[in-house]
N, C-alpha and C positions, 0 to 999 in steps of 0.2 A: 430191158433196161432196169437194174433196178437201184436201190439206196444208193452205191456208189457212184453211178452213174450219172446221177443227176446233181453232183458234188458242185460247188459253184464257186469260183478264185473269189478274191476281196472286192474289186470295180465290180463284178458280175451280179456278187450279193447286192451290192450297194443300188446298181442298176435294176435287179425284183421290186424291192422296197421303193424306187422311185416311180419304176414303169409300169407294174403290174400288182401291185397291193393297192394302188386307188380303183381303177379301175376294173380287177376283176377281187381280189380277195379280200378287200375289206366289205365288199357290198354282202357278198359270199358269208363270211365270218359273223357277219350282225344278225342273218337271217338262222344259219347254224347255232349261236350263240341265244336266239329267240325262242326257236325250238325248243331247248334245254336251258335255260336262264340258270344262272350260279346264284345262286345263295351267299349275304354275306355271312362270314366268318368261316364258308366251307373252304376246304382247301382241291386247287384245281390243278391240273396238268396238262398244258399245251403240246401233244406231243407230235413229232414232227415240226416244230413250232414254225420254223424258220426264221423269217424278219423278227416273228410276234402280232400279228397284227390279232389272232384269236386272244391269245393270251392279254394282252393291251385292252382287246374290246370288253373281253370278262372282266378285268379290273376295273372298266368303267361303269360297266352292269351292278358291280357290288362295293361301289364307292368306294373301292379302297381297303375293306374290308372284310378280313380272310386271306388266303396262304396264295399265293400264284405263282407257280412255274414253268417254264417253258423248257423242254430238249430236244435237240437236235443233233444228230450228226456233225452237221458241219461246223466246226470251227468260226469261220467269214463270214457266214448266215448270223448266228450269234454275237459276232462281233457288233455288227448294223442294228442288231436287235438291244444289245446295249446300249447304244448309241443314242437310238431314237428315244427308248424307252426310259434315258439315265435322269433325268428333269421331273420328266409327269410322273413318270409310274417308278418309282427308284425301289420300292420295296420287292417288284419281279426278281424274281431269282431267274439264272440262265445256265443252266446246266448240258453236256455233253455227253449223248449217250446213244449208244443203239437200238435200235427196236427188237425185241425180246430180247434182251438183255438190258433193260433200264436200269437206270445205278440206285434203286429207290427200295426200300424197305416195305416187305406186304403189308394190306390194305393203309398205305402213305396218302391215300387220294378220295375223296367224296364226288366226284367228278372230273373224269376223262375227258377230254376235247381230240380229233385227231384230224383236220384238215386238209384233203386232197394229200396224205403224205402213206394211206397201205398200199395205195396202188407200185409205191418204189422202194416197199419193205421185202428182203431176199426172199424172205418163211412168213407168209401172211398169218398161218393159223401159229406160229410160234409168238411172233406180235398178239395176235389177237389173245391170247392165253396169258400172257404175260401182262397187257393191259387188266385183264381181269384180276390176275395176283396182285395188284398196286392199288384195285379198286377195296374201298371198305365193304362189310355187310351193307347194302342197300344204295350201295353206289350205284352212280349214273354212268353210261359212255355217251357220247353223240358223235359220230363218223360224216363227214364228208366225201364222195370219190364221185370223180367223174365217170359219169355212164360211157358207151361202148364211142367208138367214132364215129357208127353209122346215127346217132342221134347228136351230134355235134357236128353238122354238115359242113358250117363252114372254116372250122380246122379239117375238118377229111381233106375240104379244097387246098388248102395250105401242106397237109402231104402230101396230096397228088403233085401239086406242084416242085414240093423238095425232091419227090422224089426223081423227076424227070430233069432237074437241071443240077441239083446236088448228088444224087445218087440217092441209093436205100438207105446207109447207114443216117446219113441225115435225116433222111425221110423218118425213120424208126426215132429218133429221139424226141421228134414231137406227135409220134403217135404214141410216146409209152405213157403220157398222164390217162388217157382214155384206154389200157390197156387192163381191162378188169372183167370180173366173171359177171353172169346174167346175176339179174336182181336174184330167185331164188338161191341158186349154188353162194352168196352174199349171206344170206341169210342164213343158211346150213352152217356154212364154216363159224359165222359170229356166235352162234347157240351149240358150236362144238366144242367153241372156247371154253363154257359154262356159263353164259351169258345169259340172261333168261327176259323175259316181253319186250323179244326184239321185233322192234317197227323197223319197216320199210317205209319212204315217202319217197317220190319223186319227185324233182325240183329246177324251172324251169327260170332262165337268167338272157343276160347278152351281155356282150364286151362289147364296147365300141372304140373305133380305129379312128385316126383321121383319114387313112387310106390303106393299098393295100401295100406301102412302100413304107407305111410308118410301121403296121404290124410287122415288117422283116424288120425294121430299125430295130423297134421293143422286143422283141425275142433275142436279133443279138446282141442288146447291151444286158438281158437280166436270165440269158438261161443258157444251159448246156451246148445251144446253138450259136455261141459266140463264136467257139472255133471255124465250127466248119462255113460258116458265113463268111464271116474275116476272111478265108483263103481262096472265094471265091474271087475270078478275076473280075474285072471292070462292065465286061459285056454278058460275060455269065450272069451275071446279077442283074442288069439290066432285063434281061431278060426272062429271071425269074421273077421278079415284080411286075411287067406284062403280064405275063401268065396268068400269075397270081390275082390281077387286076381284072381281067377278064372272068375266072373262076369265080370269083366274088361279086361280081355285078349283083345277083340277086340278093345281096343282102350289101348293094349300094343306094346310096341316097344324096342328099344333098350336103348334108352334114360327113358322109365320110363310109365308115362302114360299122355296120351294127356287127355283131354273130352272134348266132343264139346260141346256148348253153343247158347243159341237162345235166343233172346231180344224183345223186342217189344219197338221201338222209338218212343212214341210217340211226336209230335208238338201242338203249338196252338197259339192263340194271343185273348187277351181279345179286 
């Protein structure tokens, strides 16, 4: 699965930004965004941005003050990202662009952000090189990616389940955000870039659901899963929310459903 793949129509976009940036990536972004604090008056790049919520958090970290950009692929992602952002934070610029090939002039940036978004880049090391060209002498990156699936247990349950009542290919598109190399081989590629005191951290989270019928709801209103959701028939669906129900007990409660989550932080500085 990658960059193209996870492309998202207008409702869909609009559906991340409603469903799934409270709950899992704004909490995600504040902690990333802590790590690596921005500087006022440095100039920053959201990339992968999507909605904005990195890009949005940094401009609250530096008052407003200094350069902030966000790019993204998708078109309908940015558009929401306008959206949200056209009030509070009107000075965001929102730009369209690929990963390795960003539309931005070398060393444009005193700090890189990149958000859960190498893992669905086509050429990670071609990304990764290219972020470095955008960074100034003594620039910062800070990376977020989800770790493997087997330390996200309770999505692995949520493929097992897609994959036995929707097939594999569904199954495969919510295993592609957790689809990433071991911490080391992570760290090899980021310091092939030319990236240089690159940290590792590993980083430990939850999502919480109200159940396991509301997590299928929130995947198909805000991600690549709307299709194949949608065509599922009445009792097939039915029955993959049991499933799912059952799979998830141990991370049921009274309140709904937690899941834990694991990240991989990484750092760097050109």
């Amino acid at each position: 699965m990658n960059q193209s793949g996870w492309q998202l129509g207008e409702s869909t976009a609009a559906g991340y930004e409603r469903h799934l940036v409270p709950g899992i990536f704004a909490p995600w972004a504040e902690r990333l965004i802590a790590l690596t604090p921005p500087r006022p008056g440095e100039r920053v790049l959201d990339v992968a941005c999507g909605t904005g919520i990195v890009a949005r958090t940094a401009a609250r970290r530096m008052e407003d003050r200094g350069q902030i950009v966000g790019v993204d692929l998708n078109e309908e992602m940015l558009q929401v990202a306008r959206a949200v952002s056209g009030e509070i934070r009107p000075h965001i610029e929102w730009r369209q662009g690929a990963a390795g090939e960003l539309p931005f002039p070398d060393e444009s940036f005193d700090l890189l952000y990149c958000q859960q978004g190498l893992q669905f880049f086509p050429n990670w090391d071609a990304a990764l090189k290219d972020m470095n060209r955008l960074l100034a002498p003594g620039g910062r990156l800070a990376l977020a990616v989800w770790r493997t699936i087997d330390y996200n247990p309770g999505f692995a349950a949520f493929v097992a389940a897609l994959e036995k009542h929707a097939g594999p290919e569904t199954a495969l598109i919510m295993r592609s955000p957790f689809a990433v190399l071991p911490q080391d081989d992570l760290r090899q590629m980021v310091s092939r870039a030319g990236l240089t005191d690159v940290r590792m951290r590993i980083a430990v989270g939850s999502a919480r659901f109200d159940s396991a019928g509301d997590l299928i709801d929130r995947e198909e209103q805000s991600s690549p899963l709307a299709g194949p959701l949608g065509d599922l028939d009445a009792a097939t669906r039915e029955a993959l929310r049991t499933d799912l129900e059952e799979r998830l007990e141990p991370w049921t409660d009274d309140d709904g459903v937690i899941l834990p989550l694991q990240s991989h932080f990484i750092t760097a500085r050109r």
